[in-house]
N, C-alpha and C positions, 0 to 999 in steps of 0.2 A: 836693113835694120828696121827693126817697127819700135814706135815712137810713142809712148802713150803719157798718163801722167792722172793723179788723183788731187781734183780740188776739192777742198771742203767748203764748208758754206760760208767760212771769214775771208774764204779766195788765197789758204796757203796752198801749196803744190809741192807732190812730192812726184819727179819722174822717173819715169823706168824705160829701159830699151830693152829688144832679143835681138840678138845676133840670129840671122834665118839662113839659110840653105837656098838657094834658090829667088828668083825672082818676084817681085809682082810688079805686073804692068799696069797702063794706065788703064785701060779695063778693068782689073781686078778690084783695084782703088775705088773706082767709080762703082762695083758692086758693091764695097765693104762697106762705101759710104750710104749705099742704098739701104743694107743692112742694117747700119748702128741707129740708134734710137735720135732722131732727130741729127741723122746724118753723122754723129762721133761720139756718144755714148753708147758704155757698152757693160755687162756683166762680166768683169775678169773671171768668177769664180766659172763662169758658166761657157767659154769660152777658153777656156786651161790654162789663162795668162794669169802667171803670178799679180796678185797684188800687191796695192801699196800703201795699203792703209797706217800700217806697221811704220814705214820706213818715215811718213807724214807725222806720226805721233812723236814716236824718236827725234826726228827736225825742231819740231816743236815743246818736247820734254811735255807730254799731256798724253791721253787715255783717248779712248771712246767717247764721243760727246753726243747726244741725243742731239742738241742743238745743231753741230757742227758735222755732223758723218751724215753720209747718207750712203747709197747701193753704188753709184754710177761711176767706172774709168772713162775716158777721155781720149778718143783716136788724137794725137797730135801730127805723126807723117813715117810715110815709108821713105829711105831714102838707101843708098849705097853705100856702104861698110869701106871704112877706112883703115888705112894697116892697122892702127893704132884700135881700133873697135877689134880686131882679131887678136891684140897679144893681150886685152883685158878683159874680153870677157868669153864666157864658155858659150857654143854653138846650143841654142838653146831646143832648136829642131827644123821641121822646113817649112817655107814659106807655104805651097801649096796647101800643106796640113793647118798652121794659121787660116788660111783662105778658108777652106772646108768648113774648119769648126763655126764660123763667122757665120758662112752661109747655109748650115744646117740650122740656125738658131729661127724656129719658125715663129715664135716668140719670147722678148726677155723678163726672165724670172725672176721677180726680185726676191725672193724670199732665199735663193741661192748664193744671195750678198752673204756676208760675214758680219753685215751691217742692220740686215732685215731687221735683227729684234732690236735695234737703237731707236 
């Protein structure tokens, strides 16, 4: 499971997980984290990981906020899939391929956000 989640700048949060295919070890972790932007941010749009800006708004019953939005997800943690994460949610694809995109990112693009023109 990867773990992620979107704060906005009042500090609400909305989280998100993918069910992965495969492992990442502690290695890998320690690349990703070498990767994201001051160690856990990260461009979902830029990286293929659904966003959550949407799902933040909806929580909140609000829009787009110039104030409040800005580009950046949020690594929260890899961890090991429970029955109960396999009968709810759909395999989202594999980890190795999460791994990859992360580590292809040779720099992050904000203008990629969905957020860029706020």
């Amino acid at each position: 499971m990867f773990e992620y989640l979107y704060r906005d700048a009042g500090n609400f949060k909305a989280r998100g997980e993918l069910l992965l295919e495969g492992r990442l070890e502690d290695a890998d972790l320690s690349l990703l984290h070498s990767r994201f932007e001051n160690g856990e941010h990260f461009i979902a749009e830029q990286i293929g990981v659904p966003t959550l800006y949407e799902a933040l708004w909806q929580q909140c019953e609000s829009g787009p906020s110039e104030e409040m939005d800005h580009v950046w997800h949020e690594f929260s943690e890899v961890r090991a899939a429970t029955a109960e994460d396999f009968t709810r949610l759909k395999l989202w694809g594999l980890a190795k391929d999460l791994r990859t995109n992360i580590v292809n990112v040779d720099a992050w693009k904000l203008q990629l956000s969905r957020n860029w023109e706020l």
